[in-house]
C-alpha positions, 0 to 999 in steps of 0.5 A: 396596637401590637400584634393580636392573634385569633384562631378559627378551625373549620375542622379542615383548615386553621385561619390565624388571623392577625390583628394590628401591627407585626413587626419583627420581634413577632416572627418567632411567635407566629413561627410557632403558630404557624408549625402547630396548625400545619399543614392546612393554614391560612393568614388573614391580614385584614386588619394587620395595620404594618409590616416590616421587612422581617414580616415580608420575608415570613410572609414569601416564606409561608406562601412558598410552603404553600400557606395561604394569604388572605386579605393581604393589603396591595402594598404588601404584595407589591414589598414581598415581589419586591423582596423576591426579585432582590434576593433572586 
């Protein structure tokens, strides 16, 4: 399955949640989502099934500007440290 997204708005806040598989090739796409519901977003990863090293870049980059992550797996979170730590 590649990459699925649905949008949720509260009238406050935007929740993209993302769906299967994100790879690379996604990025763009979800840069664009990304800058149409700014500045109140959040990502739900709960079913994102794999990532990439593309992905976790986007991903420290979105958290850096203060999007939230929600549901995000603990490997996920253990590659974006990882990934951190390597390019400081």
């Amino acid at each position: 399955m590649t990459l699925r997204i649905e949008t949720a708005f509260d009238g406050r806040t935007a929740m993209l949640r993302l769906i299967g598989r994100i790879e690379s090739e996604s990025v763009d796409e979800l840069r664009d989502q990304v800058r149409r519901h700014r500045p109140r977003l959040l990502l739900d990863l709960d079913e994102v099934t794999l990532v990439d090293v593309g992905v976790v870049r986007f991903l420290i980059a979105c958290k850096a500007e203060g999007i939230g992550l929600l549901n995000c797996a603990p490997y996920v979170w253990e590659w974006m440290s990882r990934e951190r730590n390597r390019e400081e």
